[in-house]
C-alpha atoms as a printed R data frame, in Angstrom:
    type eleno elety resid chain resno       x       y       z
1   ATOM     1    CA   UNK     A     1  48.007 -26.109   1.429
2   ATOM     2    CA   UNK     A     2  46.797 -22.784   2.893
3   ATOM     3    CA   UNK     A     3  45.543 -21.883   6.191
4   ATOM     4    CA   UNK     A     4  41.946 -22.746   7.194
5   ATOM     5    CA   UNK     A     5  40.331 -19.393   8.109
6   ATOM     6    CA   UNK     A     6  37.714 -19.456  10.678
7   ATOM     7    CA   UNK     A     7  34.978 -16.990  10.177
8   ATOM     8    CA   UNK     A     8  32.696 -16.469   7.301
9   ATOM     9    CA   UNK     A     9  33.393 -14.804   3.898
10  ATOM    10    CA   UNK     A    10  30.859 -11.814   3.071
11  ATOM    11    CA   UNK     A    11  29.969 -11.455  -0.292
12  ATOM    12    CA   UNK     A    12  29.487  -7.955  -0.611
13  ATOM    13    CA   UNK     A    13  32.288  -6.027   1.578
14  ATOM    14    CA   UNK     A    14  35.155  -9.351   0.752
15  ATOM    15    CA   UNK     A    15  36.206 -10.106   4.083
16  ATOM    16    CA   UNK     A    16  36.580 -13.149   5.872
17  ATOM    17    CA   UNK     A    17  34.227 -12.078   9.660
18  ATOM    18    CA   UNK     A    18  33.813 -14.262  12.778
19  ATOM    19    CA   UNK     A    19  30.507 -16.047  12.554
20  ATOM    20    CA   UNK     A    20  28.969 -13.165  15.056
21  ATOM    21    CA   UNK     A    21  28.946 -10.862  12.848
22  ATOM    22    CA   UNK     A    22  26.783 -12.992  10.533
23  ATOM    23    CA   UNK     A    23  22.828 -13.398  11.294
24  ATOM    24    CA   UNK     A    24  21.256 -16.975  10.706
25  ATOM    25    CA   UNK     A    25  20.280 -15.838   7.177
26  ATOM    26    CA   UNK     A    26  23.461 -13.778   6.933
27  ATOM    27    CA   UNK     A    27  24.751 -16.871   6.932
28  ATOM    28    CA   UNK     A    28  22.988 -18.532   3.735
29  ATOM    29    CA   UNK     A    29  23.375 -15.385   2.212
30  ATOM    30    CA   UNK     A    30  27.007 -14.295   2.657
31  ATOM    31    CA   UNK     A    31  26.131 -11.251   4.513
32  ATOM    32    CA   UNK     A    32  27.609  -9.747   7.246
33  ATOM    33    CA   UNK     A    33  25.643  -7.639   9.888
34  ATOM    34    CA   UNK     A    34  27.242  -4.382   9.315
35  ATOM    35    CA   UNK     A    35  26.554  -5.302   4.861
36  ATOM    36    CA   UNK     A    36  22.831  -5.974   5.890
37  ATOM    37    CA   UNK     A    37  21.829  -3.227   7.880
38  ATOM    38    CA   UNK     A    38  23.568  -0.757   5.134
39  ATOM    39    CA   UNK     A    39  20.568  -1.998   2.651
40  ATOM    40    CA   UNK     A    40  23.043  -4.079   0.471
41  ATOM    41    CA   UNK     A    41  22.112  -6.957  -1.087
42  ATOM    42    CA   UNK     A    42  24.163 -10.368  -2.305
43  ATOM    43    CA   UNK     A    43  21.533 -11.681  -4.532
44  ATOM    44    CA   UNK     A    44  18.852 -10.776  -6.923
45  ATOM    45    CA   UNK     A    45  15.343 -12.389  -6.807
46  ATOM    46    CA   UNK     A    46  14.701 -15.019  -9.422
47  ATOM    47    CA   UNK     A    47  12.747 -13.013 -12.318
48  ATOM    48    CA   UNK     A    48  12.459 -16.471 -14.406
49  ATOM    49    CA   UNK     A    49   8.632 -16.362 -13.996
50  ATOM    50    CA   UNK     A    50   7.970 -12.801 -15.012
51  ATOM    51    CA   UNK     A    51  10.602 -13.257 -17.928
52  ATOM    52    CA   UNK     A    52   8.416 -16.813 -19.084
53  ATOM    53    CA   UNK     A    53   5.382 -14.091 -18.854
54  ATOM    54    CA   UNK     A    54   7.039 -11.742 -20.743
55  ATOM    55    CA   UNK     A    55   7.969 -13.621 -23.509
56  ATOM    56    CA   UNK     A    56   4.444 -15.691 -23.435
57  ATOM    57    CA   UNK     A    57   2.687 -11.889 -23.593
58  ATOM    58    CA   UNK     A    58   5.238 -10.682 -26.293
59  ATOM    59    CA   UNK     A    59   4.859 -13.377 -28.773
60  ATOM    60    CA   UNK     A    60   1.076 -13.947 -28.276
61  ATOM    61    CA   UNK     A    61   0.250 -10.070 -28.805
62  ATOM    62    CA   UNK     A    62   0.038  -9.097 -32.362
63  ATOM    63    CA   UNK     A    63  -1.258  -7.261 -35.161
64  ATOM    64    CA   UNK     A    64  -1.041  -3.924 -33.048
65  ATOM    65    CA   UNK     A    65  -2.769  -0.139 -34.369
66  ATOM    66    CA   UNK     A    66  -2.931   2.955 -32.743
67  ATOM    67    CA   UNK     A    67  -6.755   4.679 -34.043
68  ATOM    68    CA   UNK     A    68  -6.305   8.468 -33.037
69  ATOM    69    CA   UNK     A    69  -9.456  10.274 -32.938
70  ATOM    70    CA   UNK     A    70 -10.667  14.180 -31.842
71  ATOM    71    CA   UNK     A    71 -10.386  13.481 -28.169
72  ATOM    72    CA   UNK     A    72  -8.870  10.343 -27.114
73  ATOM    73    CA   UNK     A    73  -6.580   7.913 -28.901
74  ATOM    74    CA   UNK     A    74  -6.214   3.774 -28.858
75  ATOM    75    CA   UNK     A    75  -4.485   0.735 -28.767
76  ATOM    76    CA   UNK     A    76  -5.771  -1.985 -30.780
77  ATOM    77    CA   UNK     A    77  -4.448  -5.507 -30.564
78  ATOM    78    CA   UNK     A    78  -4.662  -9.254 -31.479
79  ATOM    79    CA   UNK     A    79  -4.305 -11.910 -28.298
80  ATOM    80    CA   UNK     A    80  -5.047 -15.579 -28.788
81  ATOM    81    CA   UNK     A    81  -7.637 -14.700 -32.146
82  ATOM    82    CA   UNK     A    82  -9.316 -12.444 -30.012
83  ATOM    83    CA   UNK     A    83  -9.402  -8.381 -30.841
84  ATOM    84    CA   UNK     A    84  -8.618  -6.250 -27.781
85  ATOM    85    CA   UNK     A    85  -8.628  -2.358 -27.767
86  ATOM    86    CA   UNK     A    86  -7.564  -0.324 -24.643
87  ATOM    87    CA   UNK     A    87  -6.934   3.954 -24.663
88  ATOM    88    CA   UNK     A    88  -3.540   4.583 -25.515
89  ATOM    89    CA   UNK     A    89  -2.154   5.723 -21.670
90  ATOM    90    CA   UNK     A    90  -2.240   2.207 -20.880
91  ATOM    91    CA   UNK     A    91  -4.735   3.522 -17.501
92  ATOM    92    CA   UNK     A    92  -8.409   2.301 -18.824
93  ATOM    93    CA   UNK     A    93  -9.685  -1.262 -18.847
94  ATOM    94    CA   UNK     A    94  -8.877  -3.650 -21.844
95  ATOM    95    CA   UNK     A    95 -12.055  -4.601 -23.828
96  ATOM    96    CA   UNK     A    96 -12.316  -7.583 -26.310
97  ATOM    97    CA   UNK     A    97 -14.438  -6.999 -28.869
98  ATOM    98    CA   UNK     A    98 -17.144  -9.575 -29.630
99  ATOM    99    CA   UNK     A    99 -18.639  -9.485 -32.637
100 ATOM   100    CA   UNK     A   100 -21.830 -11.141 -32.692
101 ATOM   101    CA   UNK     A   101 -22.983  -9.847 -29.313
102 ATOM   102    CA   UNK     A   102 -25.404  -6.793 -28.445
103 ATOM   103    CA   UNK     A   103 -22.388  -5.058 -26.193
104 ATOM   104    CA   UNK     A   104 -19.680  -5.427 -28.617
105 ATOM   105    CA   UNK     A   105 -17.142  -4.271 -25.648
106 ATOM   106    CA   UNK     A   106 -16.459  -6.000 -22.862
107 ATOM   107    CA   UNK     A   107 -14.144  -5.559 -19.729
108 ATOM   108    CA   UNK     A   108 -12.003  -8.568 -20.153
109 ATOM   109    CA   UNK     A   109 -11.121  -9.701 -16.542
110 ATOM   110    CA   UNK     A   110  -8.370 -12.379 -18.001
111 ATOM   111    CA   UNK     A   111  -6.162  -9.877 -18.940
112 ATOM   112    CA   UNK     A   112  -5.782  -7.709 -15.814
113 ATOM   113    CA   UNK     A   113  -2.873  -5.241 -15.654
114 ATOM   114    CA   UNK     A   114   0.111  -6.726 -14.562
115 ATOM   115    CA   UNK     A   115   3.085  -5.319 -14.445
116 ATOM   116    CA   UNK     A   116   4.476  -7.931 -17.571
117 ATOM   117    CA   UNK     A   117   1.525  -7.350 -19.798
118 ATOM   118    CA   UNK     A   118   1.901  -3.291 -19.092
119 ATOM   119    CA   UNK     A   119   5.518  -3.988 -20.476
120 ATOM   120    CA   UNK     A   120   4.543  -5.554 -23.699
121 ATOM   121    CA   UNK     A   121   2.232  -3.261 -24.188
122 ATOM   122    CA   UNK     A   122   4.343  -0.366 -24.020
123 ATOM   123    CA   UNK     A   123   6.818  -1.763 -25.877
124 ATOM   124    CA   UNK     A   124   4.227  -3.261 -28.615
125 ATOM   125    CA   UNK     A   125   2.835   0.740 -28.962
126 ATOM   126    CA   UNK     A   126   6.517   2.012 -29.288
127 ATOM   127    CA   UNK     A   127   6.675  -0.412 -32.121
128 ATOM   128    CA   UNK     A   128   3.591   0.230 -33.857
129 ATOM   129    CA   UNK     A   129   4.666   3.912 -33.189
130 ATOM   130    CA   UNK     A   130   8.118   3.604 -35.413
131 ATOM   131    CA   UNK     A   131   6.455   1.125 -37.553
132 ATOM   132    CA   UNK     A   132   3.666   3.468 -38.804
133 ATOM   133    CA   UNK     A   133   0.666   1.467 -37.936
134 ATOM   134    CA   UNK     A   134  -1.617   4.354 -37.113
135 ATOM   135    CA   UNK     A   135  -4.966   5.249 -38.067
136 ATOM   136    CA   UNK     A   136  -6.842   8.839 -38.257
137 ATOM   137    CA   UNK     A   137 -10.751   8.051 -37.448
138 ATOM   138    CA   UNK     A   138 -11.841  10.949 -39.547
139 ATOM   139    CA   UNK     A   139 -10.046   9.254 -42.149
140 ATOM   140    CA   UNK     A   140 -12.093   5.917 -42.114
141 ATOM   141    CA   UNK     A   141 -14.986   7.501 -41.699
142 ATOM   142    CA   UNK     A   142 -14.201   9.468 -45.018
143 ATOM   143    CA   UNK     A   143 -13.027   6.161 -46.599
144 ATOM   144    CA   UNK     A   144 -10.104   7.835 -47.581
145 ATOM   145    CA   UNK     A   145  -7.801   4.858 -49.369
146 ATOM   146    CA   UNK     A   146  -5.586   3.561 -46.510
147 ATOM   147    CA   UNK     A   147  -2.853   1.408 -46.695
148 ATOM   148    CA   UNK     A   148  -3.357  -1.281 -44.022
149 ATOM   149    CA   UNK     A   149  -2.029  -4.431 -43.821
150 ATOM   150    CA   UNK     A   150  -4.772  -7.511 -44.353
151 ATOM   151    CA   UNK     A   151  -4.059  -8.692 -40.808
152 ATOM   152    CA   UNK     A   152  -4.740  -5.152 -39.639
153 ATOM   153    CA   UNK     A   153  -7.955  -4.443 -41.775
154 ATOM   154    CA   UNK     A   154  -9.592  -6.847 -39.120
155 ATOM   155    CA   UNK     A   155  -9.402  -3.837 -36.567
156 ATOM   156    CA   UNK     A   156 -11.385  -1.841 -39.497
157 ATOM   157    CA   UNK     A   157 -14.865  -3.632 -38.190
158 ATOM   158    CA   UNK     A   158 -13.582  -2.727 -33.976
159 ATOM   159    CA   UNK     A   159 -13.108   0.852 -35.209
160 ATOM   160    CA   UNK     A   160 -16.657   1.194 -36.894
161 ATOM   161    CA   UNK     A   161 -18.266  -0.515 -33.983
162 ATOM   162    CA   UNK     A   162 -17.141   2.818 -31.842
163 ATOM   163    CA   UNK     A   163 -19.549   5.416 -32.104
164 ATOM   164    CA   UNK     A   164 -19.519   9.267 -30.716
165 ATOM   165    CA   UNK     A   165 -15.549   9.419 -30.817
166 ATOM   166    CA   UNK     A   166 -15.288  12.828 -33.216
């Protein structure tokens, strides 16, 4: 059998200190003094709630199109059968559209920017961006023959709703 050290091991620098170099949550932690006040850390924070989010956000967020017009450009998406558009910088509001009401946009206040959702978005635009999903107003407007999807023709009746964007 090998000899019992006394001390503490730190995890970061790999020695084996006297328990005075160790603070009380040095101690939990397998951190010396002289690790800590350098800034280094032995553990990560659990991210297992913003991954769940993540993943929730990721899978529930579909049929995604980007509508470019004169001025400004958007984001228009699908989120629990509801029809969301927000401008493309990810900086405005998100609005659901509702279709039977006098203000067709509203500020939804479920889906406020958190850092998970601003993920998935910008990862669901990068993928509408290689997959070709995007849509020229003046192009609608000229009911030029466009080849959209029939899950993405839905955002057809968002993107007449808008009026003054040329």
């Amino acid at each position: 059998m090998g000899k019992k050290r006394r001390g503490h091991y730190c995890k970061i620098c790999g020695k084996t200190r006297p328990n005075d170099k160790f603070s009380r949550k040095g101690h939990r932690h397998h951190l010396c003094k002289d690790c800590k006040r350098k800034g280094k850390k032995a553990y990560e924070p659990s991210t297992a709630e913003y991954d769940r989010e993540e993943y929730y956000l990721s899978k529930a967020i579909r049929n995604c199109m980007i509508l470019y017009t004169y001025r400004l450009s958007f984001f228009l998406f699908e989120f629990q059968r509801e029809r969301y558009i927000t401008r493309d910088d990810f900086e405005s509001e998100i609005f659901v559209y509702q279709e039977n009401a006098v203000q067709r946009f509203i500020v939804d206040e479920s889906l406020q920017m958190k850092k998970a959702l601003l993920d998935v978005l910008l990862k669901k635009y990068d993928k509408t961006m290689d997959s070709g999903h995007i849509v020229e107003y003046n192009d609608i407007l000229e009911n030029e023959c466009l080849e959209i999807s029939k899950k993405r023709k839905q955002h057809l009746e968002v993107i007449m709703s808008l009026k003054n964007l040329t």
